[in-house]
N, C-alpha and C positions, 0 to 999 in steps of 0.2 A: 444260629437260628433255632428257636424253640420246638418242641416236637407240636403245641399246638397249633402254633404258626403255619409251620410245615403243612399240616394237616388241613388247613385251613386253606390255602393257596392250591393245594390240588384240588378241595372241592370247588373252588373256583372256578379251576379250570374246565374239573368235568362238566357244571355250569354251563361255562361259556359256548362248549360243545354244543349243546344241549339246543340253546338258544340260536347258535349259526346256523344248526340244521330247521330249525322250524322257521328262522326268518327267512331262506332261504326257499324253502318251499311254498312259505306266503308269497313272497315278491313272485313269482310265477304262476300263483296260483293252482299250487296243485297239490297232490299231498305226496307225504312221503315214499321215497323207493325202500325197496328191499333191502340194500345196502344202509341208507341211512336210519329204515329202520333200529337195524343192530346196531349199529350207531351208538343211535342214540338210548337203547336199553341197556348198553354196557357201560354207557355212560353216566345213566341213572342206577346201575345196580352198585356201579363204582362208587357213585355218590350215599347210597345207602350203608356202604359197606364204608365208607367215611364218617358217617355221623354217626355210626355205632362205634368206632373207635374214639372217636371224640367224648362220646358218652361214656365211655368205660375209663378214658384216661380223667375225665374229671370227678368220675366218682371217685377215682382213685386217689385223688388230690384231695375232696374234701372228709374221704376216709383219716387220713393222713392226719388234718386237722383236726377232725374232731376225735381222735387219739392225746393231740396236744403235742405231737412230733413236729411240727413244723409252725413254732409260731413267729418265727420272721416273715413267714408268707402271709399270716393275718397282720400283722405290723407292717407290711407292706402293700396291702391291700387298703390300709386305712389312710395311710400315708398319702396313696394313688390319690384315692377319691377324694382326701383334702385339695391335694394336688391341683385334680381338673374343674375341681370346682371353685378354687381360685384363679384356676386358669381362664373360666368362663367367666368372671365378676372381673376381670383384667386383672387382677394383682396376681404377683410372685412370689412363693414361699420362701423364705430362706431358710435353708438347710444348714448351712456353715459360716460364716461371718464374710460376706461379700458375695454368696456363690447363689443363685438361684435356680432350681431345680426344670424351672421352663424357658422359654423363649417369648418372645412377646406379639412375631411376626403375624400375617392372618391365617397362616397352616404351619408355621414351626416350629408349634410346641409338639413333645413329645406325649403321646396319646400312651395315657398309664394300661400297660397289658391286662389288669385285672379290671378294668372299668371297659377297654375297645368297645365289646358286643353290645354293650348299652349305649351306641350311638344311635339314633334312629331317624332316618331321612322324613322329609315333608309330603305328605302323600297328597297330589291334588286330580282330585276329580276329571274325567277325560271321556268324551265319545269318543264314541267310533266313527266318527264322519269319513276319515281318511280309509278307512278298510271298506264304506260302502259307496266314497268317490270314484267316480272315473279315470281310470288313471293311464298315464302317456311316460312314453319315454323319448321325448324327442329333442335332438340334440340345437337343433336351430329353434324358430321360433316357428309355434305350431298353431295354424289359423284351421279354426273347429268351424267346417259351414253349419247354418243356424236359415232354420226356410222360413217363411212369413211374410207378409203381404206385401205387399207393391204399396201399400195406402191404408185407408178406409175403405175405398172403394173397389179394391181390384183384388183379385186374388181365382184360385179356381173354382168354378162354379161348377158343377153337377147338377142340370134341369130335366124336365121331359122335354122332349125334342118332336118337330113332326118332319115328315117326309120331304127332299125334296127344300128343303129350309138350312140357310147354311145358319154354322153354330156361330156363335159372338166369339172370339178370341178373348182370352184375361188371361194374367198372369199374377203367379206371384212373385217371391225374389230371395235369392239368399243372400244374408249376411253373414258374418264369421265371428267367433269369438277368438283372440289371438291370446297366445299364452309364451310365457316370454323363461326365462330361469334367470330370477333372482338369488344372488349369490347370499350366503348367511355362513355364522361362522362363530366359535368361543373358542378361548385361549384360558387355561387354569394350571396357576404354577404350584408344586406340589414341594417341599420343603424337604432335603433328603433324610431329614431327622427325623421325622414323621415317619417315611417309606423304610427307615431303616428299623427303627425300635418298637412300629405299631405289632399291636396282634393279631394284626389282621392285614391283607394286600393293600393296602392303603392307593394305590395303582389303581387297581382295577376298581375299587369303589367310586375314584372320579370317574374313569370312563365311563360305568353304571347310568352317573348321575348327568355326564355330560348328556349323554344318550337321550336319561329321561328328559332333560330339562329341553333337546331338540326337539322330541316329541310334544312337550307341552307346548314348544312356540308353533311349530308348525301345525297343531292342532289350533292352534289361538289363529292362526293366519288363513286355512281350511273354514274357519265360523266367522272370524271379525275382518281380517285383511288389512293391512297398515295403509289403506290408499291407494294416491297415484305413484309411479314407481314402482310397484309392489303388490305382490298378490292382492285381489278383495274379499274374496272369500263370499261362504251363502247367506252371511245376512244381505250381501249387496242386491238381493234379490229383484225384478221390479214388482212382486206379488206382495202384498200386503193390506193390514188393516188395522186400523188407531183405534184404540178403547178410549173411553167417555173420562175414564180417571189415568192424574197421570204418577198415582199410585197403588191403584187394585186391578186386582182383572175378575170378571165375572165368566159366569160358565158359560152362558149366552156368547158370551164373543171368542171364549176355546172354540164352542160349535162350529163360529162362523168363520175363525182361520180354520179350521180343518176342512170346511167347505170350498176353500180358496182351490183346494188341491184337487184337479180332476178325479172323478172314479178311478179312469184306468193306471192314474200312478198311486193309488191307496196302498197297494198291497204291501209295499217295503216300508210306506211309510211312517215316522217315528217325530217324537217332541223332544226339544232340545230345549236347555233352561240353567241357569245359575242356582247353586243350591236353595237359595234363600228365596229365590222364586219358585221353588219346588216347596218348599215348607210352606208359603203363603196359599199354594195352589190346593197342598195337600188338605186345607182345613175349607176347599170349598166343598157344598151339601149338593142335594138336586131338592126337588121339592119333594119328596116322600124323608127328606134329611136322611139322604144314604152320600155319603162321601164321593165324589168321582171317581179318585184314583181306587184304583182296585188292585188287592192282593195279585202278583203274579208270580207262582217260583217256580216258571219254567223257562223264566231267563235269566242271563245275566243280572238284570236288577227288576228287583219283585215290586214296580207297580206298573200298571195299565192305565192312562187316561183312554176315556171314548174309545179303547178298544185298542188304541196303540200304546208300544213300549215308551217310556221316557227313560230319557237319559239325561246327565248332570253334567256341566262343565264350568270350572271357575272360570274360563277364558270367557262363556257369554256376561254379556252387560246383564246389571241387576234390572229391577221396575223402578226406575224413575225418569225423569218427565224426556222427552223426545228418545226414549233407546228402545231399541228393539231388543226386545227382553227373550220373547220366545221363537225359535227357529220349526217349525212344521213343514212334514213331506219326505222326499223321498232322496236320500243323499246322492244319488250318480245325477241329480242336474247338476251336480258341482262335478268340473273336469281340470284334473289337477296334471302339469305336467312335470316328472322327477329328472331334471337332466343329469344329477349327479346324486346317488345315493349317499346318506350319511357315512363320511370317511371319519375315523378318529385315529389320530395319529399320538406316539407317544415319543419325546423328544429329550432324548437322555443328556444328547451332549452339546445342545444348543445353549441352554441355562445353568450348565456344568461351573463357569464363573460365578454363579449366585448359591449354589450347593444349594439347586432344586434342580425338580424334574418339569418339561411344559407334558401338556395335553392339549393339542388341540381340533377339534372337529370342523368339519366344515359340509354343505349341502347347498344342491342350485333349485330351484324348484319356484314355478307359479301355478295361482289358484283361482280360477272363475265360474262362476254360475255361465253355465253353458242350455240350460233350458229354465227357464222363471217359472215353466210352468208346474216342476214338481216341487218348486221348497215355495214357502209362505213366510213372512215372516210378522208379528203381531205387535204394533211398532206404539207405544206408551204416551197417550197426550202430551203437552205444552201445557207447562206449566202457567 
């Protein structure tokens, strides 16, 4: 094992630390102890104290080089990068007369050590709906009572009353919203050629990604919902309202879903939108031709429509004809229940026959709008 390697795998780990102790204190809501504190400082001083060794070993290296002492390591470097980049176009170099220097499988070529760090994952846009959801931990199935009218007609009334006069009797009635744990789940075989010769934990980068890519579906499933069977998520909302085009939106009818949403749930509430709906949004005017969105960088993301944060998500549907493009209001009417937190398991010697390694994840969890009255959603004409 290479000392950069090496070096690499324990920042990892101190990472990983890092990240257990603050997921740890989200899921409960609290913040950190005393203990984890130090933790997690020694954890990050560790990591600092890595990436300066990191940094001094490759200045070292490229000292070396540019001496002209080591030029099988630039020959080898050229070599690499021909290497993965035929490795990306599908073809295989040949090195020696019959021999090829890669593998052809979907993970088992060997990833060139002087090219690893220029790998770069797909970064996709993500609210925070699940961190401002309601959230359950229950292991059966969990019915949320839900109060609301008997009717049209009936419900409780509060009048002036006189003396001596008996009151009318009304009622209302509650229903329930039932939340169930649907089970979800990936499997990713990882090539022991890869895990063996990368320059980097090759291991813990799938589980990284397994991670995100749970988080982006269960965020997808928190806004859209796949159905019957299956979470519905806040657009299922029954609050909404249809724009005149069923490919623009005008600021007149932002106004008029943000109306949708009582006063008393304004205060948390936020816009939700697919990029490309946010760029269309971004170029509408008011009538003095001032922009709507406004500068904000006192959050997370620095624009304000009408006074709320937006946020972006590739999981919302774009503007086109019958989709509810934009989600408004206040994220805990959606009440999500977690019966099994994200477990990710790593499987040495199950696939030990195939000379891989598995990864696989697994989580139970459903997702429903439990009050319609704090999200809105701005639903795109018919074509």
């Amino acid at each position: 094992m290479n000392k950069l390697k090496k070096l690499n795998e324990q920042r990892a780990e101190q990472q990983r630390v890092m990240d257990e102790l603050i997921n740890s204190a989200d899921s409960e809501n609290r913040a950190l102890t005393a203990d984890e504190i130090a933790k997690f400082d020694a954890a990050e001083a560790a990591i600092k104290a890595i990436d300066e060794t990191i940094s001094r070993e490759e200045r070292a290296r490229k000292d070396v080089i540019s001496r002209g002492g080591n030029t099988e390591m630039e020959e080898r470097a050229a070599r690499d990068s021909q290497m993965f980049s035929d490795y990306i176009l599908g073809r295989a170099t040949e090195m020696r007369t019959g021999e090829q220097n890669v593998s052809m499988g979907n993970n088992g070529a060997i990833i060139p050590t002087t090219i690893a760090h220029e790998i770069i994952k797909e970064v996709k846009d993500r609210c925070p709906i699940l961190e401002g959801a309601k959230i359950y931990r229950t292991k059966g199935k969990l019915k949320i009572p839900v109060w609301g009218k008997a009717n049209t007609t009936h419900n409780i009334s509060v009048g002036y009353q006189s003396e001596f006069t008996e009151l009318t009797a009304d009622a209302g009635k509650f229903d329930s919203v039932d939340l169930d744990g649907y089970l979800a789940g990936a499997l990713v075989l990882i090539g022991r050629s890869v895990s063996n010769n990368a320059d980097f934990n090759v291991t813990d980068f799938i589980v990284d990604e397994i991670a995100e890519q749970m988080a982006y579906f269960i965020e997808g499933e928190c806004l859209k919902g796949s159905g019957s069977s299956a979470a519905t998520g806040a657009l299922s909302t029954t609050t909404s309202m249809t724009t005149a085009s069923a490919t623009a939106v005008t600021a007149d009818e932002l106004i008029t879903l943000q109306a949708k949403v009582k006063q008393r749930y304004q205060r948390n509430a936020c816009w939700t939108m697919h990029p490309d709906t946010f760029t269309a949004i971004k170029k509408l005017k008011d009538s003095q031709n001032r922009y709507l969105l406004q500068d904000d960088f006192s959050g997370e993301f620095p624009y304000r429509l009408l006074g709320k944060p937006v946020y972006l998500s590739d999981n919302m549907p774009g503007m086109a004809a019958n989709s509810k493009a934009i989600l408004y209001g206040d994220y805990s009417g959606l009440s999500v229940n977690i019966r099994e937190d994200i477990s990710i398991e790593v499987l040495r010697e199950k696939y030990a026959t195939q000379h891989a390694i598995g990864v696989v994840g697994w989580f139970e969890f459903d997702a429903k709008v439990s009050d319609n009255r704090r999200l809105a959603t701005l639903v795109m004409k018919s074509a």
